[in-house]
TILOGU-135226 format. One line per 5 residues: number of its first residue (from 0); for each residue x, y, z of N, C-alpha, C. Coordinates in Angstrom, 2 decimals, always signed. Atoms other than C-alpha are relative to their C-alpha. Example, Ala and Ser with C-alpha at 12.3 -4.5 7.8 and 13.67 -1.06 7.14 Angstrom:
BEGIN
0	+0.89:-1.19:+0.00:+12.30:-4.50:+7.80:+0.90:+1.20:+0.00; -0.82:-1.19:-0.06:+13.67:-1.06:+7.14:-0.77:+1.09:+0.73
//
This chain:
BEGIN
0	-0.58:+0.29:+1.29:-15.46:+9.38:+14.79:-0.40:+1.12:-0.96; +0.16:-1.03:+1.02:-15.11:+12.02:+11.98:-1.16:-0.52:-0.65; +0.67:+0.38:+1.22:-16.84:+12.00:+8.86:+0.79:-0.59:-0.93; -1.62:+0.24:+1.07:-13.58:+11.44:+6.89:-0.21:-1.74:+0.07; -0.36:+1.10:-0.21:-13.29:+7.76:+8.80:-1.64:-0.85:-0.52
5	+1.93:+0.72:+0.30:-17.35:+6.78:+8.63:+0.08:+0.14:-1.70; +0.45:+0.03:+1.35:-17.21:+7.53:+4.56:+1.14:-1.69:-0.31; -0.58:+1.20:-0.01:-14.24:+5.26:+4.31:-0.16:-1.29:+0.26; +0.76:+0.99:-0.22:-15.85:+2.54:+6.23:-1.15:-0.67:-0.68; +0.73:-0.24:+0.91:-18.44:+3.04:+4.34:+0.15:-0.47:-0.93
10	-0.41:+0.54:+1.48:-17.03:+2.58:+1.24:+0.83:-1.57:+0.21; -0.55:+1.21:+0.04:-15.00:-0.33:+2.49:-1.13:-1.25:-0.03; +1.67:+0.97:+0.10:-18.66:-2.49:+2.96:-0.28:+0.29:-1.10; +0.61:-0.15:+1.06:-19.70:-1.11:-0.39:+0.90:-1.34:-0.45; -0.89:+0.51:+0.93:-16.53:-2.58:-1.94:+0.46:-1.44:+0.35
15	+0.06:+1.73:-0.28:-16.08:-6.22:-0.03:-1.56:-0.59:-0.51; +1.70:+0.52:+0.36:-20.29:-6.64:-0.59:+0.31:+0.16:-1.73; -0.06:+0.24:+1.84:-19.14:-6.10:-4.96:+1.08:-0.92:+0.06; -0.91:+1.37:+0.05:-15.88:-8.26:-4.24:-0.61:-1.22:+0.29; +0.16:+1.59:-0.24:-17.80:-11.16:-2.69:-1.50:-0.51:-1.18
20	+1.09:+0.07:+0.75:-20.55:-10.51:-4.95:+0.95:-0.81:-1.35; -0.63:+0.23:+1.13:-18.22:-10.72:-8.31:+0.69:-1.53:+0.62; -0.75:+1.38:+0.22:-15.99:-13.50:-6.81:-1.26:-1.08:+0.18; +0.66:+0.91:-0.18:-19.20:-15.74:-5.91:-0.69:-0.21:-1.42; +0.56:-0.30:+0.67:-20.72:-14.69:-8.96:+1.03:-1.37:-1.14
25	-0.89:+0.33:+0.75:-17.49:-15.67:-11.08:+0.40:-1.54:+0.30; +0.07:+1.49:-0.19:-17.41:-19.58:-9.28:-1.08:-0.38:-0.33; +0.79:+0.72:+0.47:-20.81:-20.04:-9.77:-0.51:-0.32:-1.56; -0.03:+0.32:+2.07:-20.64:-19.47:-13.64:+1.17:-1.06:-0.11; -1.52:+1.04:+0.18:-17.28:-21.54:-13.25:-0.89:-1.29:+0.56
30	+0.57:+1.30:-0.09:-19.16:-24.43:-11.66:-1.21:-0.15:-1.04; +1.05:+0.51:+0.58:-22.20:-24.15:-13.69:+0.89:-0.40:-1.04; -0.62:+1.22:+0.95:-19.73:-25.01:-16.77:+1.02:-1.12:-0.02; -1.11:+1.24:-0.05:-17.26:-27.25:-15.60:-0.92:-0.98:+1.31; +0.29:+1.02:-0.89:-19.44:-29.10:-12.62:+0.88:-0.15:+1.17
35	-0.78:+0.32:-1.51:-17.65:-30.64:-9.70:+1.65:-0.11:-0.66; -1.45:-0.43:+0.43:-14.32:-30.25:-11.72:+0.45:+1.70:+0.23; -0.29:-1.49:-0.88:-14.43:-26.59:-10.31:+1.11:-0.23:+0.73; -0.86:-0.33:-0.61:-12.86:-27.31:-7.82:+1.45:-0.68:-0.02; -1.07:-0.10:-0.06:-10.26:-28.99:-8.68:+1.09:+0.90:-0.95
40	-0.34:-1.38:+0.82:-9.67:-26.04:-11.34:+0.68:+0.80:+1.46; +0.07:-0.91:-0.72:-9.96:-24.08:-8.57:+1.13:+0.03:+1.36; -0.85:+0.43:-0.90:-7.23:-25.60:-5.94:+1.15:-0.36:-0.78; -0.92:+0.46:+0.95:-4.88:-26.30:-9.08:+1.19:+0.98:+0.73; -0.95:-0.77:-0.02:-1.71:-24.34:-8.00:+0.65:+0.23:-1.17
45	-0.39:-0.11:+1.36:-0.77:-23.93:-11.44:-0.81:+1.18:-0.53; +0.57:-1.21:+0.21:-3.57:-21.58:-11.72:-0.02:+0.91:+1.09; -0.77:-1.45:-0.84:-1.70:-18.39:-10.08:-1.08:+0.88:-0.82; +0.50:-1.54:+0.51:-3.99:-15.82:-12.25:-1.38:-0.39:+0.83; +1.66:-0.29:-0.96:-7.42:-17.01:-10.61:+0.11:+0.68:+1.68
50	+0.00:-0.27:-1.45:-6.25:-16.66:-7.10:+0.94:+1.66:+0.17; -0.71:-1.59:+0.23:-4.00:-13.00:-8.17:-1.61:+0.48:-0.07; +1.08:-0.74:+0.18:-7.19:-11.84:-9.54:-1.11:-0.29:+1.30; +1.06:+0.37:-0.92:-9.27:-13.15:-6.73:+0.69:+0.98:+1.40; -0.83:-0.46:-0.75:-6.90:-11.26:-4.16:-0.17:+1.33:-0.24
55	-0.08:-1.41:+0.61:-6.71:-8.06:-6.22:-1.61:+0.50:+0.01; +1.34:-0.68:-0.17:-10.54:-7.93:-6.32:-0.14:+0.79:+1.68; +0.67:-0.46:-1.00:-10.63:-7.47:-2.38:+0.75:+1.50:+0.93; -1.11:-1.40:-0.80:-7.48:-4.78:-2.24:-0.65:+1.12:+0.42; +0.33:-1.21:+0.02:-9.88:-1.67:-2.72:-0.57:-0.12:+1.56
60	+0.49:+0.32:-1.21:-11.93:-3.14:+0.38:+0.64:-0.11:+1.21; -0.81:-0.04:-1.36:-9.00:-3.81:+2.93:+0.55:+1.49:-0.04; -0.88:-1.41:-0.27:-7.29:-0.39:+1.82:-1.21:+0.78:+0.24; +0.45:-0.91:-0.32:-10.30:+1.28:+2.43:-0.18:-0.13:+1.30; -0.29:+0.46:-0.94:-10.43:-0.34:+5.59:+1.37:+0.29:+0.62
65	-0.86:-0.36:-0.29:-7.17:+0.46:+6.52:+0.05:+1.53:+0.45; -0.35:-1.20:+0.12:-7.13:+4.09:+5.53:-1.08:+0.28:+1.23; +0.92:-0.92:-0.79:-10.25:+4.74:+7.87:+0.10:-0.83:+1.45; -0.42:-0.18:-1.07:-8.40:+3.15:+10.78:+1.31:+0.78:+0.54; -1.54:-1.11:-0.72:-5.38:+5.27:+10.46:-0.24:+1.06:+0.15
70	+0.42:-1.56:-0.69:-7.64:+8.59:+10.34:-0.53:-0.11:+1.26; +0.20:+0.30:-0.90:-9.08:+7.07:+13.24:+0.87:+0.13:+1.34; -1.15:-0.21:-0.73:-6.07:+6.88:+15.19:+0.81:+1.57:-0.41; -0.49:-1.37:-0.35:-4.90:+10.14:+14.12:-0.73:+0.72:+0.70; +1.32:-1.26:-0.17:-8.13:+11.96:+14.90:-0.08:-0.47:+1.75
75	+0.10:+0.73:-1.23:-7.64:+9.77:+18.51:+1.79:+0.91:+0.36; -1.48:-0.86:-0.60:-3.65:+11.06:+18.69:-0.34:+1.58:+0.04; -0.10:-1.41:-0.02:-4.68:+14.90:+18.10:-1.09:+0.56:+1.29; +0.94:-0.45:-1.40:-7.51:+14.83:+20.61:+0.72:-0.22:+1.22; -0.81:-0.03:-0.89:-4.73:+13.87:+22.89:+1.00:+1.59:+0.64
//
C-alpha cells in the first residue's frame, strides 16, 4: 500500500472517531435536557434536520474511506 492510501485511511479513523465523538456528545447533552423524551425527539420523523445533520457529520469519514480504496485499486491495476 502507498503512502497516498495509508494517509487517507488515516484520516478516515481521525474523522469517524470526531463524528462519533460529536454525534454521542450532541445526544448526551440532548438527553441530559429532555430525559427519556430523547428519544422519542429523536425517532420523530418530522425531525429530518437531526438525522441530515447526523448523516452529513459522517460524509468526510466514508469519502475518505472511499478515496483510499480507489487509490488502492489503482495502485493494484498499474502493478498489473
Amino acid at each position: 500500500m502507498g503512502d497516498l492510501p495509508k494517509v487517507f485511511r488515516i484520516l478516515g479513523w481521525v474523522f469517524l472517531a470526531l463524528a462519533v465523538n460529536i454525534v454521542g456528545i450532541s445526544v448526551g447533552a440532548l438527553w441530559m435536557k429532555l430525559g427519556p423524551a430523547t428519544v422519542d425527539l429523536l425517532l420523530d420523523p418530522a425531525n429530518a434536520t437531526i438525522w441530515l445533520t447526523t448523516a452529513l457529520t459522517f460524509v468526510p469519514a466514508i469519502g475518505s474511506f472511499y478515496a483510499a480504496y480507489l487509490l488502492r485499486r489503482r495502485e493494484a491495476r498499474q502493478a498489473d
